[in-house]
C-alpha positions as a printed NumPy array, in Angstrom:
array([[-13.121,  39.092,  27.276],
       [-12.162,  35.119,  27.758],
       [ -9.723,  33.145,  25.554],
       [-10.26 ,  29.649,  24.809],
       [ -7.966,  27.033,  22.621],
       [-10.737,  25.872,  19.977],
       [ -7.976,  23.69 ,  17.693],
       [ -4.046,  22.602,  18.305],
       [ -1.441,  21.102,  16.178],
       [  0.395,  18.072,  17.55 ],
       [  3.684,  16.994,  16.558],
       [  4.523,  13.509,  16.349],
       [  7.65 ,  11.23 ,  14.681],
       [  6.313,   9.089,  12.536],
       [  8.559,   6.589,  13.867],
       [  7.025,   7.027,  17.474],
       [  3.379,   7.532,  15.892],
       [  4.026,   4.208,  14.086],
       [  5.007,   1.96 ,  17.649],
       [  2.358,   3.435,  18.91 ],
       [ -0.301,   2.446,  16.519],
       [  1.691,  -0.781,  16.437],
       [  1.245,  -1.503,  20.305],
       [ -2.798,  -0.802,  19.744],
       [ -3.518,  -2.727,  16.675],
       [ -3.95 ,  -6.041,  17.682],
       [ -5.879,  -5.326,  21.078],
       [ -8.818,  -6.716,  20.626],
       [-11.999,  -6.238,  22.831],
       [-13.482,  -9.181,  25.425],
       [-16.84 ,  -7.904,  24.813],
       [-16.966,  -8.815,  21.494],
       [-13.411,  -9.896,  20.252],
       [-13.548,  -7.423,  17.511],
       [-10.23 ,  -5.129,  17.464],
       [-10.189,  -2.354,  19.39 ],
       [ -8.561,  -0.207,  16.397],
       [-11.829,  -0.753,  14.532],
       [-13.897,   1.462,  16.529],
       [-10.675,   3.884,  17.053],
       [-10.003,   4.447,  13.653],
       [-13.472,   6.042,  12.021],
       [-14.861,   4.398,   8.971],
       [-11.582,   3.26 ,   7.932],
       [-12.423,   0.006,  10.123],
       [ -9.312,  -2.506,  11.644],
       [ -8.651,  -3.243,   7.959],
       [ -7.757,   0.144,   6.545],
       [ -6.313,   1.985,   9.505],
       [ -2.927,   3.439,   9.605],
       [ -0.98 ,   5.76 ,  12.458],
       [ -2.162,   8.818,  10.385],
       [ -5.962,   7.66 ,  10.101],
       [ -5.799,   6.531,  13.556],
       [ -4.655,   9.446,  15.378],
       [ -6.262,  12.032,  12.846],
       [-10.038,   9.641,  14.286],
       [ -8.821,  10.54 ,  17.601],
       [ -8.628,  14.423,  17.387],
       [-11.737,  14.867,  14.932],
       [-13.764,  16.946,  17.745],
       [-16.808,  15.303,  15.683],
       [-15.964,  11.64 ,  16.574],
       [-17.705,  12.219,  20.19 ],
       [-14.845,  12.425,  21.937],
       [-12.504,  14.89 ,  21.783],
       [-12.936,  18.282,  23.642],
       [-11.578,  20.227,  20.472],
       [-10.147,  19.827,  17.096],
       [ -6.542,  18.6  ,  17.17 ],
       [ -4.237,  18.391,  14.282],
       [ -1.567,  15.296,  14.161],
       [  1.691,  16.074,  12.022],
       [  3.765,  13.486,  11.491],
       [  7.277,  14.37 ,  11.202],
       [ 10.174,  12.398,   9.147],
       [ 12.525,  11.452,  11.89 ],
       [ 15.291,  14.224,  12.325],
       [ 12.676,  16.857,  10.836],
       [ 11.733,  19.513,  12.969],
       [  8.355,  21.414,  12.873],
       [  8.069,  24.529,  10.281]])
């Protein structure tokens, strides 16, 4: 019989989820000079999006893109998974 990963959970500090967001938010796109965020972030738009919203668009395996469902957990810094 074969094994196969169908979902994962990711663990993140919120602190380094946040600069991450941060460093994407105001990319915006030549194409159209929309933000980049707005088509990264689901129907929560540019406007709406946070780190959570952002990253839990990315690993919805029904947004087109990713290969599988994966779970983002934001962590309080100093907090370790439980």
């Amino acid at each position: 019989s074969s094994q196969a990963v169908l979902e994962y959970q990711v663990f993140y500090r919120t602190r380094y989820a946040e600069a991450a967001f941060a460093s994407c938010r105001d990319v915006r796109l030549p194409a159209t000079g929309g933000y980049a965020i707005a088509t990264m972030c689901g129907r929560y738009g540019a406007e709406l999006c946070t780190a959570q919203r952002w990253l839990d668009f990315q690993g919805d395996k029904n947004n087109g893109l990713a290969p599988l469902q994966i779970e983002f957990r934001l962590l309080p810094d100093g907090a370790e998974p439980g």
